[in-house]
Structures are given as C-alpha cells and as structure tokens.
C-alpha positions in Angstrom: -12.9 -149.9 -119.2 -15.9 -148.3 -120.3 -19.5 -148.9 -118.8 -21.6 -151.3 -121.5 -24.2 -149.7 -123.0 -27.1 -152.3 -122.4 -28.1 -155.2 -119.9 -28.6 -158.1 -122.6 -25.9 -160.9 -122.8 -25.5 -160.2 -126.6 -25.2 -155.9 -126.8 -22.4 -156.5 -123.9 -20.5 -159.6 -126.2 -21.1 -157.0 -129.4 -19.2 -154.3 -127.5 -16.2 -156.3 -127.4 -16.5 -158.2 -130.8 -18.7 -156.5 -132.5 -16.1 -155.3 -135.2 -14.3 -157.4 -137.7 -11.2 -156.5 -136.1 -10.8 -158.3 -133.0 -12.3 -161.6 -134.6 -9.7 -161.5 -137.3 -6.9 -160.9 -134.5 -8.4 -163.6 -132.8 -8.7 -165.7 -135.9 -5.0 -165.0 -136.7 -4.0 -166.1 -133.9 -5.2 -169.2 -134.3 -3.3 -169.6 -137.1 -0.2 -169.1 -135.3 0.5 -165.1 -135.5 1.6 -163.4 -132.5 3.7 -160.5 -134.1 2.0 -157.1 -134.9 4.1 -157.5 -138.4 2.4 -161.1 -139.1 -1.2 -159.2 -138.2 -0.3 -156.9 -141.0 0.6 -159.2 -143.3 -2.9 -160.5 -143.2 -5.0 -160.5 -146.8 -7.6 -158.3 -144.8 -5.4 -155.9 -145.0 -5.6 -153.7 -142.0 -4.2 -150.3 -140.9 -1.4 -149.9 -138.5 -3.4 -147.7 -136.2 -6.0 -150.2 -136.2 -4.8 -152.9 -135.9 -2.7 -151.2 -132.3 -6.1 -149.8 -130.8 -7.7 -153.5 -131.6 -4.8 -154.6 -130.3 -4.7 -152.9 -127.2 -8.8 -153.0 -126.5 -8.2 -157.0 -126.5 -5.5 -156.9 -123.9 -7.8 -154.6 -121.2 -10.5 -156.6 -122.0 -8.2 -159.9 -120.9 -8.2 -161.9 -124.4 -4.8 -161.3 -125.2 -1.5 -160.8 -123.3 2.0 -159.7 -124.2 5.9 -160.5 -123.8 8.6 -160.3 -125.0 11.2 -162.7 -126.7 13.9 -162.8 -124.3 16.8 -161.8 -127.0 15.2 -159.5 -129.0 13.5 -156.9 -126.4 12.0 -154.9 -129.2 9.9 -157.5 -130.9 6.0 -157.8 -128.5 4.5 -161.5 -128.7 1.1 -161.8 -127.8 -1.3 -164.7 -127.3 -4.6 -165.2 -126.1 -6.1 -166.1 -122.9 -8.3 -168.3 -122.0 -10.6 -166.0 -122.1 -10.0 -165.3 -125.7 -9.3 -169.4 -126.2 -13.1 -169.4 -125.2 -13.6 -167.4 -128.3 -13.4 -170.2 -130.9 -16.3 -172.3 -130.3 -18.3 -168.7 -131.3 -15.8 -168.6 -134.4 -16.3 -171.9 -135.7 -20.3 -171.2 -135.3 -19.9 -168.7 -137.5 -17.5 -170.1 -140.3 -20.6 -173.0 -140.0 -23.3 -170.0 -141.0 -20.9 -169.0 -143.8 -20.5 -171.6 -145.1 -24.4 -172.8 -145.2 -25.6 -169.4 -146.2 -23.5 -167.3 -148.6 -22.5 -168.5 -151.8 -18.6 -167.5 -151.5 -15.6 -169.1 -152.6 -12.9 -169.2 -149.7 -9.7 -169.0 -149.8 -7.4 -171.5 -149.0 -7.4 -171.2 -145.5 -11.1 -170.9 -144.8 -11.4 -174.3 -147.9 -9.1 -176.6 -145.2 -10.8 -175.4 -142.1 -14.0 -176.4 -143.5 -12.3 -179.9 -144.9 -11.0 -180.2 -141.4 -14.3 -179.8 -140.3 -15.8 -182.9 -142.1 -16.4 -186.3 -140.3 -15.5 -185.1 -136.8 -18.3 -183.4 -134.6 -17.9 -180.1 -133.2 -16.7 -180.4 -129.8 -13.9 -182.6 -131.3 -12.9 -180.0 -134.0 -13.2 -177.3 -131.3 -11.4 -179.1 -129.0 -8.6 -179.9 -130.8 -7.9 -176.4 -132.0 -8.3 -175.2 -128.2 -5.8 -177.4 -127.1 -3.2 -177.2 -130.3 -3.4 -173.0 -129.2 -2.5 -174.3 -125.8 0.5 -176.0 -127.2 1.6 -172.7 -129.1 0.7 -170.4 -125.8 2.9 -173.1 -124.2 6.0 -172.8 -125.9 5.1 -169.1 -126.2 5.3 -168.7 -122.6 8.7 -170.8 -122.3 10.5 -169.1 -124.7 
C-alpha cells in the first residue's frame, strides 16, 4: 500500500474515496451486487478496467473481500467488510447534502432511499441498512 500523502484525517479518507468509483462500488453493493458483471451493468456506466483496479484498491485497502461460489469456480463474489460496512453512515450523509442542495431529479433508486429515509432518524435508517448487508454477507459467506 502506498504511503498517504498528508497527516489530516480527511486527505488520508480522500485517498481511498476520493473518486466516484469506490463509492459507487460501495453503493452497489448495498444494493445487493457482488458480481463484476452486476458492477457493469450499473447506469454509471463504468469501464472494465476501472471498474477491476477500483476493484482491486478496495480489497488491499480491506473494504471488500472475495470468493467464490462453490459450483461455479469461475464466477468472483465479493462483499464488503466491516470496514467498508462502516462506509454507509458517510454515504447516507452525503445523499442528505444532495438532496438539500442540488436541484436534481433522482432516479428511482436514489427517490426510495430518500422515501425510506422519511419518519425514522438516522441511526435507525443506518442501522437497518448495516445490518440487512450483514444478512446478505451472511448468506454470502454460507453459500
């Protein structure tokens, strides 16, 4: 791994997330990708080669991990850690922001995270996407 640049607490987090990248990995696998073919097929749209160096700069920085599904040795799986669980508190703070400051319409995804977001508080929506990944990383893990 390479030395940070920089002693501050937010250069060293902008070295690993500091792209859009390894937030929209992150993102998607939330949502329930784990494939590098479901990554692809992301409306972001992003390249092959990419999408394998983000791919591979999560996993030696020890957000995500890989397997394998045990009848189809070709096919990698990964899911986060719970160092890359810890992500999504950061994530939501930042869908928030969007949402209060720029005048966008989302998509469907990003219109039922922020309906899901309405009449709980934060630690309970963060909370209860944490744990429903643990579930997935679960049965990951099992399979």
């Amino acid at each position: 791994m390479k030395t940070n640049r920089s002693h501050c607490p937010l250069t060293n987090a902008l070295d690993i997330f500091g792209d859009k990248w390894s937030l929209i990995i992150i993102r998607d696998l939330f949502l329930g990708k784990k494939t590098f073919t479901e990554f692809m097929r992301s409306n972001e749209k992003i390249a092959s080669n990419i999408l394998t160096n983000r791919l591979e700069f999560l996993i030696n920085h020890g957000l995500l991990e890989v397997t394998k599904l045990l009848n189809d040795n070709k096919t990698k799986i990964y899911y986060l850690t719970n160092k890359g669980i810890d992500m999504y508190p950061i994530m939501y703070e930042m869908m928030c922001w969007s949402n209060r400051n720029l005048d966008k319409e989302f998509g469907p995804i990003g219109q039922q995270l922020l309906t899901d977001m309405e009449g709980v508080t934060p630690d309970q929506f963060i909370g209860e996407k944490q744990s429903s990944y643990l579930k997935i990383r679960e049965h990951i893990l099992s399979a």
